[in-house]
C-alpha positions as CSV (number, residue, x, y, z in Angstrom):
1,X,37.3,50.0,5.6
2,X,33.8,50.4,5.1
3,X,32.7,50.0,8.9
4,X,35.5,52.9,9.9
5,X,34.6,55.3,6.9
6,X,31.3,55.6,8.4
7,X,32.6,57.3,11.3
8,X,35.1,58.7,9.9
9,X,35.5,59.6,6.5
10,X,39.2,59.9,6.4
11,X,40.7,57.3,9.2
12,X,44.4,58.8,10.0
13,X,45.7,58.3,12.9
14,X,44.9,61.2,14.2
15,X,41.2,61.4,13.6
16,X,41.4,58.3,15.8
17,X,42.6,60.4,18.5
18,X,40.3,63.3,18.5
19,X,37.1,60.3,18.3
20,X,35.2,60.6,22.1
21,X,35.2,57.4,24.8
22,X,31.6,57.3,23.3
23,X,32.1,57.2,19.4
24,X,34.9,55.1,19.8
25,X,33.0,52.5,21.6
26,X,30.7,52.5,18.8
27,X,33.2,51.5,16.1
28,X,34.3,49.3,18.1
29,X,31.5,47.3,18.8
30,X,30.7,48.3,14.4
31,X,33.9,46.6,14.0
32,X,32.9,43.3,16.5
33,X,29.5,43.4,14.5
34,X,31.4,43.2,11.1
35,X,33.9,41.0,12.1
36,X,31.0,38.3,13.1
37,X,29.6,38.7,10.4
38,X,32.4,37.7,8.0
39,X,33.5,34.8,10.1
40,X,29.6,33.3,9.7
41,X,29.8,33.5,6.0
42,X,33.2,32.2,5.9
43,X,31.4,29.2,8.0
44,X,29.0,29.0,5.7
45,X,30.7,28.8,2.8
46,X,33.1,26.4,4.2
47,X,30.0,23.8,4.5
48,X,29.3,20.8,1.8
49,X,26.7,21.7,-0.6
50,X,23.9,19.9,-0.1
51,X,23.3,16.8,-2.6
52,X,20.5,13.8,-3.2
53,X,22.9,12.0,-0.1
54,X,22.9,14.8,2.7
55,X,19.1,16.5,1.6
56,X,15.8,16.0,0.0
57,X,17.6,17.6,-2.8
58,X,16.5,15.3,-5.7
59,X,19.4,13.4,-7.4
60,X,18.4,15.5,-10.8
61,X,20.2,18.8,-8.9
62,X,23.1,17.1,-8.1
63,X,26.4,18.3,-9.9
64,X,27.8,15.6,-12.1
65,X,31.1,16.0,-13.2
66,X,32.2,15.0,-16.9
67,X,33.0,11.6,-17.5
68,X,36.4,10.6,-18.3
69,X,36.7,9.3,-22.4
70,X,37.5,5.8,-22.3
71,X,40.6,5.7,-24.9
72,X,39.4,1.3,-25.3
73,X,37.0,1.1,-27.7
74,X,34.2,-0.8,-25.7
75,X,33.9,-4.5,-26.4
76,X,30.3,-5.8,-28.0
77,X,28.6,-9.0,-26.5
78,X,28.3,-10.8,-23.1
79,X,30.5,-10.6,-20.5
80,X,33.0,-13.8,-20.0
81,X,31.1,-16.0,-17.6
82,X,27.7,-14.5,-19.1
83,X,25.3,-16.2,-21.3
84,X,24.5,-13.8,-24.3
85,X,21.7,-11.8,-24.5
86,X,19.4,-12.2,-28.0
87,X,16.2,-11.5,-28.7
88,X,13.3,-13.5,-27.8
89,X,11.8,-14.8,-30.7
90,X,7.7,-14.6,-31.1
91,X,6.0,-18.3,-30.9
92,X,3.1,-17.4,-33.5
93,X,4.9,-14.8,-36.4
94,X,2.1,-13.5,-38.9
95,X,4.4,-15.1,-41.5
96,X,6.9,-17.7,-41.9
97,X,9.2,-17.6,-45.2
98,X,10.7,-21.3,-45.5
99,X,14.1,-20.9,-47.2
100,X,15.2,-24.5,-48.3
101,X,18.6,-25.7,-50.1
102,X,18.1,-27.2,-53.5
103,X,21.6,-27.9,-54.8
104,X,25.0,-28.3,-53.2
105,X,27.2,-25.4,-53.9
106,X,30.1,-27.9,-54.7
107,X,29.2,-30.4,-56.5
108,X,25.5,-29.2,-57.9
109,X,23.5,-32.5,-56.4
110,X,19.7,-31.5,-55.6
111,X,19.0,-31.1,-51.9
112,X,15.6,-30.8,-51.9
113,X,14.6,-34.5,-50.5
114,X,16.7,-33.9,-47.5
115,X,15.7,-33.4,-44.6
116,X,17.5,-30.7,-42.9
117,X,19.6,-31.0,-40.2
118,X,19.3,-27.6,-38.6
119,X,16.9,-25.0,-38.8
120,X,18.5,-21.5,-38.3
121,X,15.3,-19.1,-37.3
122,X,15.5,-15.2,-37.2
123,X,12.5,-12.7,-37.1
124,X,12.3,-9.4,-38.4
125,X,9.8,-7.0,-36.7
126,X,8.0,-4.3,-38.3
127,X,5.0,-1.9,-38.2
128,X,2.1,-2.1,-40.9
129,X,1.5,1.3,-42.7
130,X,-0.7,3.4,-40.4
131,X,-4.0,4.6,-41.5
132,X,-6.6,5.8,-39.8
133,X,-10.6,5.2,-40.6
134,X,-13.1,7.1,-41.2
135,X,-16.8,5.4,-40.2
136,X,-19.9,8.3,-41.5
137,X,-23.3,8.5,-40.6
138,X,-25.9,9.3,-43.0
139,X,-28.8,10.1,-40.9
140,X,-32.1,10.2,-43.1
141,X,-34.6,12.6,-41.9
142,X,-38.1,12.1,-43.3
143,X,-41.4,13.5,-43.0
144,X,-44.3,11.6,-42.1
145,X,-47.2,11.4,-44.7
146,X,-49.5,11.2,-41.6
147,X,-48.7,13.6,-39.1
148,X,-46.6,15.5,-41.3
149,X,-43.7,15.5,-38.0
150,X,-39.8,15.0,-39.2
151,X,-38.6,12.0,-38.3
152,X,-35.2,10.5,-38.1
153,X,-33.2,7.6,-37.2
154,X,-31.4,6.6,-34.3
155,X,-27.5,6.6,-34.3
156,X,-25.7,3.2,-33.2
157,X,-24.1,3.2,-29.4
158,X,-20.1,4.7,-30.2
159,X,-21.8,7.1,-33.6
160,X,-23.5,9.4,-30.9
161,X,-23.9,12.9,-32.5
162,X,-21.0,15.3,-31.5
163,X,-18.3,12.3,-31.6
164,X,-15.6,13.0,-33.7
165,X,-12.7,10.5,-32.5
166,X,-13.2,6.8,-31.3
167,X,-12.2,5.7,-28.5
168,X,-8.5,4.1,-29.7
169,X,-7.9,7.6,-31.2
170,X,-8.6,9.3,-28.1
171,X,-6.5,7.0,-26.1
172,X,-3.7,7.6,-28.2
173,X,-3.5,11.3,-27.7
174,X,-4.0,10.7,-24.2
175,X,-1.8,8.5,-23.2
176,X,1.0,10.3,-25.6
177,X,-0.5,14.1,-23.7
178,X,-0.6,12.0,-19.8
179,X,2.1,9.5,-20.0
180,X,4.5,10.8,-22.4
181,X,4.3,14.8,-21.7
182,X,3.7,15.9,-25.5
183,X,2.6,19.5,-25.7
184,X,-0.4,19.7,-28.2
185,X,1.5,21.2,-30.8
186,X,3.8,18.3,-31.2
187,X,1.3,16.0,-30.2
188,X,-1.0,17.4,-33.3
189,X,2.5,17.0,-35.2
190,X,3.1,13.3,-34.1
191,X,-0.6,12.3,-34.9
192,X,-0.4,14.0,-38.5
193,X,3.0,13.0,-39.2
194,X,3.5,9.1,-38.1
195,X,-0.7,8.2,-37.7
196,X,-2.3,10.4,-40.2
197,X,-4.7,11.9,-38.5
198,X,-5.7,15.4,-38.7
199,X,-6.2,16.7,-35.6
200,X,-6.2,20.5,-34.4
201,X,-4.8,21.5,-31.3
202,X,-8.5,22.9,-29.7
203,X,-9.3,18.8,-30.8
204,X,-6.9,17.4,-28.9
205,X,-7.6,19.7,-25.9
206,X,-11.1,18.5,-26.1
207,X,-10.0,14.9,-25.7
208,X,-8.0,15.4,-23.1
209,X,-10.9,17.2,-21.1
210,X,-13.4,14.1,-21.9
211,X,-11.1,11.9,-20.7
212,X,-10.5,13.8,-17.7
213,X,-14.3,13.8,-17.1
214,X,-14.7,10.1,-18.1
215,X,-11.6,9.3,-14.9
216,X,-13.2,11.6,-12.4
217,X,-15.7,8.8,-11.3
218,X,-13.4,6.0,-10.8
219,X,-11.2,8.4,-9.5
220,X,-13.3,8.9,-6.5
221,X,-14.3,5.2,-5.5
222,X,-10.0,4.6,-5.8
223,X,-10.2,7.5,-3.7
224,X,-12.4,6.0,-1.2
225,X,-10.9,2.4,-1.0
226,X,-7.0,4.3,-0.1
227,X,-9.3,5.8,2.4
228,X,-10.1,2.7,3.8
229,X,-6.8,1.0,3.7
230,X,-5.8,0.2,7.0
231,X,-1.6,1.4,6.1
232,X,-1.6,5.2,4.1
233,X,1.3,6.4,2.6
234,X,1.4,10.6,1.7
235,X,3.5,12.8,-0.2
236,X,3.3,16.1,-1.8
237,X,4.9,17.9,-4.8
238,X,4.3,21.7,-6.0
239,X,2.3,22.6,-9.0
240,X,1.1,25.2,-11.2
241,X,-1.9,26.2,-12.0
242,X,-3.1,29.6,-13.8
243,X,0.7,30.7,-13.2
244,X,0.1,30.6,-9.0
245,X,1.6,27.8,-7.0
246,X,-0.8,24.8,-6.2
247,X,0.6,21.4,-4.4
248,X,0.0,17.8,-5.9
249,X,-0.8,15.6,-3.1
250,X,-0.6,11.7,-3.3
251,X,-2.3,9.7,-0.8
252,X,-1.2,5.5,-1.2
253,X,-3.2,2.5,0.4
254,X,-4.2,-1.2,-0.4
255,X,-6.8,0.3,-2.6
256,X,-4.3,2.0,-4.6
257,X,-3.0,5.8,-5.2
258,X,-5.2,9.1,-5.2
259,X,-3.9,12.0,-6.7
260,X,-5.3,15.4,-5.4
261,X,-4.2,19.2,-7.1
262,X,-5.3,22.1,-4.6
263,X,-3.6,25.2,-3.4
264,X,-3.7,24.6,0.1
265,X,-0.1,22.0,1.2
266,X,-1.7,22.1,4.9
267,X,-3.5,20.2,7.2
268,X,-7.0,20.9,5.5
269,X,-6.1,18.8,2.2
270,X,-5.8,15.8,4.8
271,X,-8.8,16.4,6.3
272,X,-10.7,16.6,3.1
273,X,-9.4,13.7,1.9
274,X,-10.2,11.5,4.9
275,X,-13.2,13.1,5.9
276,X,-14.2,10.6,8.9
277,X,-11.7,8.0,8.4
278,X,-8.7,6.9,10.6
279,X,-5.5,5.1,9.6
280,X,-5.0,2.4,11.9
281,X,-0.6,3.7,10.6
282,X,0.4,6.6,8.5
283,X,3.8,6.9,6.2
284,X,5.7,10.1,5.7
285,X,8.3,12.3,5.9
286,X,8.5,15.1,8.8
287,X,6.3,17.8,6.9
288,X,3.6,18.7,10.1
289,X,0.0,18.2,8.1
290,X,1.6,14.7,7.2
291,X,2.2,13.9,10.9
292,X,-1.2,15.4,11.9
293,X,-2.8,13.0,9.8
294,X,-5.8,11.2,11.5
295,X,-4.0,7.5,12.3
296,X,-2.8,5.6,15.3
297,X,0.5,5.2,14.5
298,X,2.9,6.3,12.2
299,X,6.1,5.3,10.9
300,X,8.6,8.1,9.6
301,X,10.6,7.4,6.3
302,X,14.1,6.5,7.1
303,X,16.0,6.9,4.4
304,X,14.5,11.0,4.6
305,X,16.4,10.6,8.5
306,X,19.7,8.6,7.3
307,X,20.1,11.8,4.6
308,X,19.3,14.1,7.5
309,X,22.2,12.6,9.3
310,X,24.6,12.6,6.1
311,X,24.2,16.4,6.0
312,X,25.1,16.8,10.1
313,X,28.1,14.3,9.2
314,X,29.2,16.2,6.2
315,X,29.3,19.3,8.9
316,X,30.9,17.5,11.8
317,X,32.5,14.2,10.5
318,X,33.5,13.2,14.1
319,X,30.1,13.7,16.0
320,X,29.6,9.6,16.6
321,X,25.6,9.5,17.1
322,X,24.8,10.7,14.2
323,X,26.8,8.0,12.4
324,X,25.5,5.0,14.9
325,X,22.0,6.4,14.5
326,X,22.3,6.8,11.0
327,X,23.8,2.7,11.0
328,X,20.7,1.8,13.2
329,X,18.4,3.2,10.5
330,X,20.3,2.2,7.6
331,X,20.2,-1.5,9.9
332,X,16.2,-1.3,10.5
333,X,16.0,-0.6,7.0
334,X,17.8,-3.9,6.3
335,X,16.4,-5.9,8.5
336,X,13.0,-5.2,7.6
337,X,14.0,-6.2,3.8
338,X,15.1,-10.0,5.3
339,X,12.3,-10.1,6.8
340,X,11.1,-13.8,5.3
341,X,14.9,-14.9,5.1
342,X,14.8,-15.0,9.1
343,X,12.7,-17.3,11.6
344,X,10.2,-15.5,13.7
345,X,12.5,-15.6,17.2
346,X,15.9,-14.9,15.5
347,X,14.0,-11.7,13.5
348,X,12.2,-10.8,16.3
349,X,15.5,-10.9,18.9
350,X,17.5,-8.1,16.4
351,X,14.1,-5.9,16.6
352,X,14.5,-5.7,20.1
353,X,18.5,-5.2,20.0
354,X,18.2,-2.3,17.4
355,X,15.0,-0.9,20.0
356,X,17.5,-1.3,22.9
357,X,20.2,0.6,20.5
358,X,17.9,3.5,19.5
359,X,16.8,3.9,23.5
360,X,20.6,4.2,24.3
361,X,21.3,7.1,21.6
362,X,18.4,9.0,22.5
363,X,19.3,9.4,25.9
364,X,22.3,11.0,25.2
365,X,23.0,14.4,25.7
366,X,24.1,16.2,23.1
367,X,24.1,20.1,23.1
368,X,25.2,22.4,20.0
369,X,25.0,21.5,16.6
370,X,22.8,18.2,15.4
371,X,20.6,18.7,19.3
372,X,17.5,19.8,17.2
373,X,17.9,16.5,15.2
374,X,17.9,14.3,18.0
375,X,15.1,15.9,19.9
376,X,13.1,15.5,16.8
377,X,14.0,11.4,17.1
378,X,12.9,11.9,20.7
379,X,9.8,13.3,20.0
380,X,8.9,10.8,17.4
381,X,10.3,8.2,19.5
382,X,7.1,5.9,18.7
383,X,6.8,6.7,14.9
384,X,10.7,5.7,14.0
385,X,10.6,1.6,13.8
386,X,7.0,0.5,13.9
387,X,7.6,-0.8,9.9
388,X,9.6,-3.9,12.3
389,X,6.3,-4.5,14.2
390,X,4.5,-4.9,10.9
391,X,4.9,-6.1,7.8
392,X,2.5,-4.1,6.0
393,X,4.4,-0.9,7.0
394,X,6.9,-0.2,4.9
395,X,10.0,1.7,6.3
396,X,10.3,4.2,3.3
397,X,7.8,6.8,1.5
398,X,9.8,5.9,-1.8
399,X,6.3,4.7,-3.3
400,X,5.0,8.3,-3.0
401,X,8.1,10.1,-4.3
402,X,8.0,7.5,-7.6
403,X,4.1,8.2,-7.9
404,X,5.1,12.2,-7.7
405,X,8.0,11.7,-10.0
406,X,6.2,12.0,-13.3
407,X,3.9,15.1,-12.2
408,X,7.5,16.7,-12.0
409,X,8.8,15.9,-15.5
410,X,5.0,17.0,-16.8
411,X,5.5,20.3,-15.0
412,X,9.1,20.6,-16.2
413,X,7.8,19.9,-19.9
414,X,4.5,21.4,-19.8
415,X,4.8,24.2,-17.9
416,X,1.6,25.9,-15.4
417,X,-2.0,24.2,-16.3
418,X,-3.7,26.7,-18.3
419,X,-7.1,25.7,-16.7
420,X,-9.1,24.5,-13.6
421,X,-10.5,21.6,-15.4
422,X,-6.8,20.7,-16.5
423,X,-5.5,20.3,-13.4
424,X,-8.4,17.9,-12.4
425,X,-8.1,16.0,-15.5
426,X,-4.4,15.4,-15.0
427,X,-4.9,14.1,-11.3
428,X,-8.2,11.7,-12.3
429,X,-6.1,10.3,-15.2
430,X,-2.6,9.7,-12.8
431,X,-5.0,8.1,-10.3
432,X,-6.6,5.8,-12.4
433,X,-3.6,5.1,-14.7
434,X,-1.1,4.7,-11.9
435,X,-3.3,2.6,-9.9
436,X,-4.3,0.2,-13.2
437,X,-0.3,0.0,-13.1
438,X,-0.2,-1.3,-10.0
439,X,-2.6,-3.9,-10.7
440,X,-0.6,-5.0,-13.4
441,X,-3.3,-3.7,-16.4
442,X,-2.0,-2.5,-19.6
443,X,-2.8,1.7,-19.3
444,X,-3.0,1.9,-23.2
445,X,-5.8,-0.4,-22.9
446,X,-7.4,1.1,-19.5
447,X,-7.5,4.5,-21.3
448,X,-9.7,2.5,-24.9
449,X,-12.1,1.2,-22.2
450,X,-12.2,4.3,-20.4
451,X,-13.1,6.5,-23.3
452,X,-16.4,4.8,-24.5
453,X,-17.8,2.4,-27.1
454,X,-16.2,0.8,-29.2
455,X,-16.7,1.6,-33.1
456,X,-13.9,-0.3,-35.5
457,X,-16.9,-3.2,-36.1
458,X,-18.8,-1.3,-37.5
459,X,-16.2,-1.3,-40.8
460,X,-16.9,-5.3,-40.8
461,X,-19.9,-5.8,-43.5
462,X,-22.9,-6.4,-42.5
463,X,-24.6,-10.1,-42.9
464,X,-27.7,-9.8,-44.6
């Protein structure tokens, strides 16, 4: 009534009569308007949400209904048909307690000449009591008799003045800070509480900062060897820094993965970052600085296309090519993982049946609803299967979105970076870090090495 009341305040019948040709045109075509309108939000809300399956919605949004209680209590141990699972014992324990039979139970003979028969082996793991040391210099000062000039001596490489922490200290409140998302105020609280360590919150913020600083240089030659890499992989997440948006950029290559925090998301943070370099093939989804990037070709995540499709199916079940091009990506996708498993011709005669394929759906016409997604595949005609030209290519960006994955939960835990330098230091340490994981290096230890000279021998006594 709302459409009629503003023409007429009281809509009888007969008001409806005394309304001109002109002002009842008008609430007629009010009344078209309205009707329109309420049918498109009817549309709308007759649509699927969207989900991890039909979007880029991460699976984390998702709704998840509540699982149904089991009324069987669950059964403990292996599966029938499945060996069972125990622990793996250690080859070299610290110690071995031998626990021998000296008398039969029954008849109270003495056992202990016999040589058993079986030797039933179990190991219990434990921690030592945690400690920590404390190494102090005395630093003598002395005049001298000559000159009468102060002298003192010089402190030992890893007892440099100004160092409070050593370097297995420091990596411990790193990698806990980086790696595990600990606030300082609980990370002070773990280090006092389980390590023993007093250690202020400013402290552990100047740790953090020094091992930002200490990353930043290998950081930059990473940097420049996935700048090199003939195959570059990019992805970007948002960020927050001083409480205004910033964007976490990943760029992935042969050389490993460079993490870059900036406030730009657009096609100068690719520039930057290659400066004069050109991929010889660029990965990533369809965000435009990504598909500007400098390279020669470029291959377009599927899987980001086959959820595309899942959301125009869950819209118009019965529109067929978007299901057979979603099958020929989801059949690209496939084929490129039995890659090896295949001979060279038989591989290389399904690459050019799926080509063939994909030529035949992109020529045909389509108008209405889903057109815009197929004269994207049109446009990108070149950039959709080159991962089945080259084995180097792979036909996903999921290596990005896992390298992205943990900035999320830090920025979920942690909340906006509360500095410049903090943002930096988080991005130097994911690149090195993440990029030692890749290689297969133990980060706990990468982050000891990282963070200077060691100083635990000097509590060994010295040998006169």
């Amino acid at each position: 009534m709302s459409v009629i009341q503003d023409v007429l305040p009281e809509p009888t019948v007969n008001a409806l009569r005394d309304l001109s040709r002109e002002e009842m045109i008008t609430l007629i075509q009010r009344l078209f308007g309205e009707v329109r309108r309420l049918e498109a939000e009817v549309e709308r809300l007759k649509q699927p949400p969207p989900t991890s399956h039909n979007s880029s919605q991460p699976p984390s949004r998702d709704w998840k209904a509540d699982r149904p209680r089991s009324k069987r209590r669950k059964k403990v141990g292996a599966k029938p048909g499945h060996a069972k699972a125990e622990r793996r014992l250690v080859d070299n324990p610290d110690r071995v307690f031998e626990v021998r039979v000296e008398t039969c139970v029954q008849c109270g003979t003495g056992l202990l000449d016999q040589a058993p028969e079986r030797v039933l082996r179990r190991q219990v793991t434990e921690l030592p009591e945690i400690k920590p040391v404390v190494i102090e210099t005395r630093q003598s000062q002395v005049r001298c008799p000559s000159c009468q000039r102060l002298q003192q001596g010089s402190l030992p490489e890893g007892l440099e003045a100004g160092r409070q922490f050593g370097p297995r200290l420091a990596a411990l409140v790193t990698y806990l800070h980086h790696e595990h998302h600990l606030g300082f105020e609980r990370l002070c609280g773990v280090m006092r509480d389980v390590f023993g360590a007093s250690l202020s919150e400013g402290g552990a913020v100047a740790i953090i900062e020094r091992a930002g600083e200490a990353a930043q240089p290998e950081a930059e030659a990473i940097g420049e060897r996935v700048r090199q890499s003939a195959v570059i992989a990019s992805d970007e997440t948002s960020a927050r820094v001083h409480g205004r948006n910033h964007w976490e950029w990943v760029f992935i290559g042969s050389g490993g993965e460079y993490h870059l925090i900036q406030r730009s998301r657009g096609q100068d943070i690719v520039d930057e970052f290659m400066r004069e370099r050109r991929a010889e093939v660029w990965v990533s989804d369809c965000w435009g600085p990504q598909l500007n990037a400098p390279a020669d070709q470029r291959q377009l995540c599927l899987p980001h296309q086959v959820r595309a499709l899942q959301g125009l199916l869950d819209k118009r079940p019965r529109l067929e090519w978007a299901r057979e091009m979603q099958a020929l990506f989801r059949a690209a996708i496939h084929l490129g993982q039995r890659r090896e498993r295949l001979t060279a011709p038989g591989y290389e005669q399904q690459v050019t049946v799926l080509e063939r394929r994909l030529n035949r759906l992109l020529a045909r016409r389509v108008k209405g609803i889903g057109a815009n997604l197929l004269d994207r595949y049109r446009t990108h005609r070149a950039h959709l299967l080159v991962c089945l030209h080259r084995a180097d290519v792979p036909s996903d960006n999921n290596a990005c979105e896992r390298a992205l994955r943990p900035s999320v939960i830090h920025r979920k835990v942690m909340g906006s970076f509360r500095s410049d330098w903090g943002a930096q230091a988080y991005a130097a340490l994911a690149t090195v870090l993440n990029t030692a994981k890749r290689a297969g290096e133990n980060v706990f230890q990468k982050l000891i090495n990282l963070l200077g000279a060691p100083v635990l021998h000097f509590l060994q006594p010295s040998i006169a």
